[in-house]
DSSP file (Angstrom, degrees, kcal/mol; ACC not computed):
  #  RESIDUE AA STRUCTURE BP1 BP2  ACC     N-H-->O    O-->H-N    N-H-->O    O-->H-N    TCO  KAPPA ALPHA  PHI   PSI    X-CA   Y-CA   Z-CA
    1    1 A X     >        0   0    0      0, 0.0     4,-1.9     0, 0.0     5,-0.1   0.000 360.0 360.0 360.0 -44.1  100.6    3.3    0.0
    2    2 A X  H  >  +     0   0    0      1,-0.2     4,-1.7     2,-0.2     5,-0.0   0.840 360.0  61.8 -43.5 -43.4   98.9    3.1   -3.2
    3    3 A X  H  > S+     0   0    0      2,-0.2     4,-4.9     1,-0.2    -1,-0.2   0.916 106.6  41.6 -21.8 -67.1   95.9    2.1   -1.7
    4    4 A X  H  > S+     0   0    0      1,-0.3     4,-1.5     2,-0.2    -1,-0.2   0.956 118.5  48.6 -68.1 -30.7   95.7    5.5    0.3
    5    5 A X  H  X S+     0   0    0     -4,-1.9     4,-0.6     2,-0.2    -1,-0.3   0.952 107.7  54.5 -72.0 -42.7   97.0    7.9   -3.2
    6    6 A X  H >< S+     0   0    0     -4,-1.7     3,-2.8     1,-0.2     4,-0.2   0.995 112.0  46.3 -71.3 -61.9   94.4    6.1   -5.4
    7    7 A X  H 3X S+     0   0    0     -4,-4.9     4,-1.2     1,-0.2     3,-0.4   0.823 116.9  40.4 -62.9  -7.7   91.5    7.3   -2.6
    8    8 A X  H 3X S+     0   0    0     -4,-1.5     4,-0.8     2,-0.2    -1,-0.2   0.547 108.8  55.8-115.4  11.3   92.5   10.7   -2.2
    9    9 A X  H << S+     0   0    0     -3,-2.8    -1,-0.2    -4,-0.6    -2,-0.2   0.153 107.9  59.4 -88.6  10.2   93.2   11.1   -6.2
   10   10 A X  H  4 S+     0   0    0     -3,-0.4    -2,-0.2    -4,-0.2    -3,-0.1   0.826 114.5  30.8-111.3 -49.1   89.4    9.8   -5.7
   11   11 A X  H  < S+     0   0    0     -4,-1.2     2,-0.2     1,-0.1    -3,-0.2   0.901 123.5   4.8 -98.1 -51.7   88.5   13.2   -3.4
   12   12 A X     <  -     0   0    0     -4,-0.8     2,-0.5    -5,-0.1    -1,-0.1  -0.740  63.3-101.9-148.8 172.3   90.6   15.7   -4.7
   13   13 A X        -     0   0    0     -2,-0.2     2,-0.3    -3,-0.0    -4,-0.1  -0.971  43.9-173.8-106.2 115.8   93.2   17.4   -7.0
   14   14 A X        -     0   0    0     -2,-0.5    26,-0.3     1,-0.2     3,-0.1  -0.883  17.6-171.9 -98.2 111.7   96.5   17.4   -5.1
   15   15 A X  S    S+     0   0    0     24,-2.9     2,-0.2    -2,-0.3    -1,-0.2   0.795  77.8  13.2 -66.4 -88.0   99.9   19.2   -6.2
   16   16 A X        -     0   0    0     23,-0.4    23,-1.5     2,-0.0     2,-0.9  -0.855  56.1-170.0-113.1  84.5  102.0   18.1   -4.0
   17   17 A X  E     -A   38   0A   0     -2,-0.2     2,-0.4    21,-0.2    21,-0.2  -0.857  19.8-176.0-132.4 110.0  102.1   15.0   -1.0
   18   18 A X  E     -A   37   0A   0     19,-3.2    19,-4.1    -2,-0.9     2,-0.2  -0.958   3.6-175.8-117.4 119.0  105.1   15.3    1.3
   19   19 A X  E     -A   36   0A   0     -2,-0.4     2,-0.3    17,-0.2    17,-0.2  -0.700   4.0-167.5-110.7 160.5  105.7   12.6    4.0
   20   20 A X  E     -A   35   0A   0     15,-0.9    15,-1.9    -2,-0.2     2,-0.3  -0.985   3.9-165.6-140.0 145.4  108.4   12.9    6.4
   21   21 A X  E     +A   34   0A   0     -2,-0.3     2,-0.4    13,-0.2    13,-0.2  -0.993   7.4 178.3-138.9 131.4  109.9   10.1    8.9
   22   22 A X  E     -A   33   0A   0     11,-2.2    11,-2.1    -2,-0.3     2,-0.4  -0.994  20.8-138.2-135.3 147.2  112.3   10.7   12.0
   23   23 A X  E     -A   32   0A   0     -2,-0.4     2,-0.5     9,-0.2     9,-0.2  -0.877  13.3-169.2 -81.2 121.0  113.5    8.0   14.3
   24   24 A X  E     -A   31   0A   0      7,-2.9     7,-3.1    -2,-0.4     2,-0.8  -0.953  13.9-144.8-136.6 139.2  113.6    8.7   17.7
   25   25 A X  E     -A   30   0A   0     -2,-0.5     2,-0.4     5,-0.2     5,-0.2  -0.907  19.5-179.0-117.0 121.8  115.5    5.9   20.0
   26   26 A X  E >   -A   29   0A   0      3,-0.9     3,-2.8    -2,-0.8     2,-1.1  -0.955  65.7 -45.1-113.0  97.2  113.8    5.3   23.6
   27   27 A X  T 3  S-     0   0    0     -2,-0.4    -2,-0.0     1,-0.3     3,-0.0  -0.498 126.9 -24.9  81.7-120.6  115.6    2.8   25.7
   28   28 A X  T 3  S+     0   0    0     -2,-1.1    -1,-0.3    -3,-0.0     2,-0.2   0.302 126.9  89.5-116.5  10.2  116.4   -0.1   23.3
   29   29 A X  E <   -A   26   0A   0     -3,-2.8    -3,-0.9     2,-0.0     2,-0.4  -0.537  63.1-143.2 -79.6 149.0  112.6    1.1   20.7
   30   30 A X  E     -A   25   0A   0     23,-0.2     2,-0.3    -5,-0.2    -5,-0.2  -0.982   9.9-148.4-112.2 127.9  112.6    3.3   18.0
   31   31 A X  E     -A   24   0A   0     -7,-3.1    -7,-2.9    -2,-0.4     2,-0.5  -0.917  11.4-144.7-102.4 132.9  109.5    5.5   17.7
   32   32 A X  E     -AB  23  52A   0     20,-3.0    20,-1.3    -2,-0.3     2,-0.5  -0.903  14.4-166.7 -86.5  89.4  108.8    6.2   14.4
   33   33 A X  E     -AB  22  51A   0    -11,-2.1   -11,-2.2    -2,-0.5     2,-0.5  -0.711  10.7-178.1 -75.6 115.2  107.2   10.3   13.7
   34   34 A X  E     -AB  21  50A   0     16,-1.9    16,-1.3    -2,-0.5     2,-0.5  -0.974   5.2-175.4-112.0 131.1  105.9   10.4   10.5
   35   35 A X  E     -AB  20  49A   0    -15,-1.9   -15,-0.9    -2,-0.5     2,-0.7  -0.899   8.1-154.9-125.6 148.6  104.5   13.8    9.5
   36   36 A X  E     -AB  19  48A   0     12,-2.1    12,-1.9    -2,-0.5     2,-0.4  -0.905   8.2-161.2-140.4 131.1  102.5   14.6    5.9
   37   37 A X  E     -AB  18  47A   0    -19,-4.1   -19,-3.2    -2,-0.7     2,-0.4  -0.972  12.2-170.7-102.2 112.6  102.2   17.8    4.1
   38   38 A X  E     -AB  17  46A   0      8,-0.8     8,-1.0    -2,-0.4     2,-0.9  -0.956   6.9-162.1-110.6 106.9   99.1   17.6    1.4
   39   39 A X  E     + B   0  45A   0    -23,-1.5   -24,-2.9    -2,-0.4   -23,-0.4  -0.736  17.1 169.0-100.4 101.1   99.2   20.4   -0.6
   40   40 A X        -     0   0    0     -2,-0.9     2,-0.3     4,-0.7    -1,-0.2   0.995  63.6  -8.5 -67.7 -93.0   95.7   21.2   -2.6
   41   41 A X  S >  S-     0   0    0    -27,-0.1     3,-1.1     3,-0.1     2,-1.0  -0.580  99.8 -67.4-103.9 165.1   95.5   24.6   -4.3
   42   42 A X  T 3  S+     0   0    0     -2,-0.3     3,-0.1     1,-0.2    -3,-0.0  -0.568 127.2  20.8 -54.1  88.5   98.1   27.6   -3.8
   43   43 A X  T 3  S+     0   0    0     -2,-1.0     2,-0.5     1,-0.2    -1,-0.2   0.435 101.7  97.7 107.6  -2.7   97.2   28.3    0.1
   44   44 A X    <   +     0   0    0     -3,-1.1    -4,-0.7     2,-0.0     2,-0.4  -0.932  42.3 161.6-122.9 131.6   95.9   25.6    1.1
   45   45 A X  E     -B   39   0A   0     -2,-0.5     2,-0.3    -6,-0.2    -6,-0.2  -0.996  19.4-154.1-147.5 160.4   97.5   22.8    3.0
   46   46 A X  E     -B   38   0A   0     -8,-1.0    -8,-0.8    -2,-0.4     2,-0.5  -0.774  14.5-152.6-122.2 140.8   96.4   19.9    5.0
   47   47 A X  E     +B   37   0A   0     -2,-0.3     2,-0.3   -10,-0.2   -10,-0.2  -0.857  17.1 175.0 -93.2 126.8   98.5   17.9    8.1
   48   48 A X  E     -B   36   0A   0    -12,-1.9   -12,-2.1    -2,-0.5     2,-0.3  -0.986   8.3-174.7-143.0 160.5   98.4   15.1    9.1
   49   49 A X  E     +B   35   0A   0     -2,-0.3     2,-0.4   -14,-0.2   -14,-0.2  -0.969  10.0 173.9-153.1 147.4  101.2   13.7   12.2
   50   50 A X  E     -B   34   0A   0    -16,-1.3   -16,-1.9    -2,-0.3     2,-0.4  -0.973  12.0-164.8-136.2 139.4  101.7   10.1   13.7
   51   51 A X  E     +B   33   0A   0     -2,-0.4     2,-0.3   -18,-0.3   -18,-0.2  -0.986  26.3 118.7-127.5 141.5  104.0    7.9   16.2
   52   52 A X  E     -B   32   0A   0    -20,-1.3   -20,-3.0    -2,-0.4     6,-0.1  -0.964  60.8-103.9-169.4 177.4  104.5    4.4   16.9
   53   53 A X  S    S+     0   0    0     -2,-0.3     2,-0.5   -22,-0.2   -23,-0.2   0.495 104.4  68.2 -93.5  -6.4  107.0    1.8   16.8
   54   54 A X  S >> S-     0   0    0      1,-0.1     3,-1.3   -22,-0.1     4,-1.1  -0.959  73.1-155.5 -95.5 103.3  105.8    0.1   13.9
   55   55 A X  H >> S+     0   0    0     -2,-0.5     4,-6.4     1,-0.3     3,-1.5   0.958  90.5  54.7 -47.2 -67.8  106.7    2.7   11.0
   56   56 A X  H 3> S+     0   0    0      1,-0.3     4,-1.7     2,-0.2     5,-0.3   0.847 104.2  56.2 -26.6 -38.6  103.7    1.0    8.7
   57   57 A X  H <4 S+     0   0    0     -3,-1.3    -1,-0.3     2,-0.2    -2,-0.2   0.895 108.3  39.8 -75.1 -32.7  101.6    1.5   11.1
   58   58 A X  H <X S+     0   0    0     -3,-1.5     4,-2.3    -4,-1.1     5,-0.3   0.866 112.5  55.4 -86.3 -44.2  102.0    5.2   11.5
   59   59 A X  H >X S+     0   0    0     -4,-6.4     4,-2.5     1,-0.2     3,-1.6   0.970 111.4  47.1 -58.9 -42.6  102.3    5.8    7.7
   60   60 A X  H 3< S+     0   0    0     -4,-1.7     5,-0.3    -5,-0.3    -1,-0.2   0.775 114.0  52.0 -68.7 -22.0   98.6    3.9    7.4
   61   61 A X  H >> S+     0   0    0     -5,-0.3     4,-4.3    -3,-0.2     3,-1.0   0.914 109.7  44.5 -70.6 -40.0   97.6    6.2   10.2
   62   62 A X  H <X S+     0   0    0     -4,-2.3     4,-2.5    -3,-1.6     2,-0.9   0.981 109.5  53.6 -79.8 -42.2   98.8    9.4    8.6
   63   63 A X  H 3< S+     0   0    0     -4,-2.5    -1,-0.3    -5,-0.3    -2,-0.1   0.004 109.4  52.9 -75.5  24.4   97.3    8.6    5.3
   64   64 A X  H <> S+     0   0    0     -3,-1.0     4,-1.8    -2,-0.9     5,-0.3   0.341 108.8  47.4-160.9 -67.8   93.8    8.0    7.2
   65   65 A X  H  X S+     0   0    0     -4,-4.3     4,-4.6    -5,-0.3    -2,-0.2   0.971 106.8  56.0 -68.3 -35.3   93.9   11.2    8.9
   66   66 A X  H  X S+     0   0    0     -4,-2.5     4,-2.1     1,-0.2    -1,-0.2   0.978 112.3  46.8 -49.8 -50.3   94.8   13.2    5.5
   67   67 A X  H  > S+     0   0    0      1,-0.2     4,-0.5    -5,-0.2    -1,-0.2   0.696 114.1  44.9 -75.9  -8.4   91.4   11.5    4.0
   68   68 A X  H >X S+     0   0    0     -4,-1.8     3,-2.9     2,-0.2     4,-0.9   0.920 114.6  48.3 -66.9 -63.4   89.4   12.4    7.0
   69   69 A X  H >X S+     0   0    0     -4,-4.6     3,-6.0    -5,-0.3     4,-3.9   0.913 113.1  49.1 -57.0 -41.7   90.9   16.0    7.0
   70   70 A X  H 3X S+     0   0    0     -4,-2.1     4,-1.4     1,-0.3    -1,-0.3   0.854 113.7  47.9 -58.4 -17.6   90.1   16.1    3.0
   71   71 A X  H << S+     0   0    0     -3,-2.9     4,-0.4    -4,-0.5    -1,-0.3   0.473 109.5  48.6 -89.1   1.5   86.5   14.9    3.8
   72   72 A X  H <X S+     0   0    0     -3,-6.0     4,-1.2    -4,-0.9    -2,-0.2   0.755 105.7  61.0-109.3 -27.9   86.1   17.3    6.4
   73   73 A X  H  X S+     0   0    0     -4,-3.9     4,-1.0    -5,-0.3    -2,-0.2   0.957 114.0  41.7 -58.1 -77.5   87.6   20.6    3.7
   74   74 A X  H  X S+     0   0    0     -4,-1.4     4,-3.4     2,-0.2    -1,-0.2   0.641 106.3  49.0 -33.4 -47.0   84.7   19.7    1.5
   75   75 A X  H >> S+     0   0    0     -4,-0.4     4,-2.1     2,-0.2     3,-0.7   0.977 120.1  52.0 -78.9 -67.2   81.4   19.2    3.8
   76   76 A X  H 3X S+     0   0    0     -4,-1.2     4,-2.5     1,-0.3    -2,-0.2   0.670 113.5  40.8 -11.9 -70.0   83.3   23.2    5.3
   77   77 A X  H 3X S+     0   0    0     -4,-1.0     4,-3.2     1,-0.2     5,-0.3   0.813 111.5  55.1 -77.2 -28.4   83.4   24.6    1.5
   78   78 A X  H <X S+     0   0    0     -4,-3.4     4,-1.6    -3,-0.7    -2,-0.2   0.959 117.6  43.0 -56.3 -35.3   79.4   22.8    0.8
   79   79 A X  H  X>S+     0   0    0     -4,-2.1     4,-3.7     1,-0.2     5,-0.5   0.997 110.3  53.5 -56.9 -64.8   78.6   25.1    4.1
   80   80 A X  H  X5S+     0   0    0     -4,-2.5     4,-1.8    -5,-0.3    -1,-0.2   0.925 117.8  30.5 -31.0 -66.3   80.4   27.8    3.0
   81   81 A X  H  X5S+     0   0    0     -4,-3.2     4,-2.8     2,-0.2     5,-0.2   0.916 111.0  66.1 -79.5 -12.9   78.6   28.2   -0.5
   82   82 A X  H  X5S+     0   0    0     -4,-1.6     4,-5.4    -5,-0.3    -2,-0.2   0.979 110.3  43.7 -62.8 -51.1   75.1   26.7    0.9
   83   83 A X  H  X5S+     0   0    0     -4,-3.7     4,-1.7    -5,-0.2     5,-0.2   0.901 107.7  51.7 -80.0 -25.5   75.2   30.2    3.0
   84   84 A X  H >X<S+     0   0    0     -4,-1.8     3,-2.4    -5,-0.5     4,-1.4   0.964 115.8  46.7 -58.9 -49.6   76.4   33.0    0.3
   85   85 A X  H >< S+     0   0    0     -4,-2.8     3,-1.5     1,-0.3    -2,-0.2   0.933 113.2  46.2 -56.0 -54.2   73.5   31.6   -1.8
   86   86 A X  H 3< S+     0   0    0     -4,-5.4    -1,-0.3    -5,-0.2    -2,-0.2   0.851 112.4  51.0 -38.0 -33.7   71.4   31.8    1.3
   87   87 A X  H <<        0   0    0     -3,-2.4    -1,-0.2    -4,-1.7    -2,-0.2   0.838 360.0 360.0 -77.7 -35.9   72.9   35.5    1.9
   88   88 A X    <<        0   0    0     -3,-1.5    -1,-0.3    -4,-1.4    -2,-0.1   0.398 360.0 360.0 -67.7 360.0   72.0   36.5   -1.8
């Protein structure tokens, strides 16, 4: 888990990183849901949601899609200012 905080203290400034875990019993399994709330600035928040039956597996999953999502908010806001300048 450190691992995955260290790289996205690497990409951004973060208030706030809320994970959540519910159990869900199928048969004689438990599927594990893990959901994560990364909260950036005031109005911005990021998702991320997983299942599986190995809990580890799903947190390593969710923390993978939060640093995708944060790498996809950034190349979005380089578009974003590349075209005002253009617009100017």
């Amino acid at each position: 888990m450190s691992t995955y905080i260290k790289k996205i203290e690497e990409r951004t400034d973060y208030e706030e990183l809320k994970i959540r875990l519910k159990q869900h019993q199928r048969n004689k399994l438990f599927i594990h849901e893990i959901k994560a709330d990364l909260l950036l600035t005031p109005g911005v928040k990021l998702n991320a949601k997983f299942t599986h039956k190995n809990p580890y597996k799903a947190l390593a999953q969710v923390m993978i899609k939060i640093i995708n999502e944060i790498k996809h908010q950034k190349k979005r806001n380089i578009k974003r200012v590349k075209r005002v300048k253009v617009r100017k």
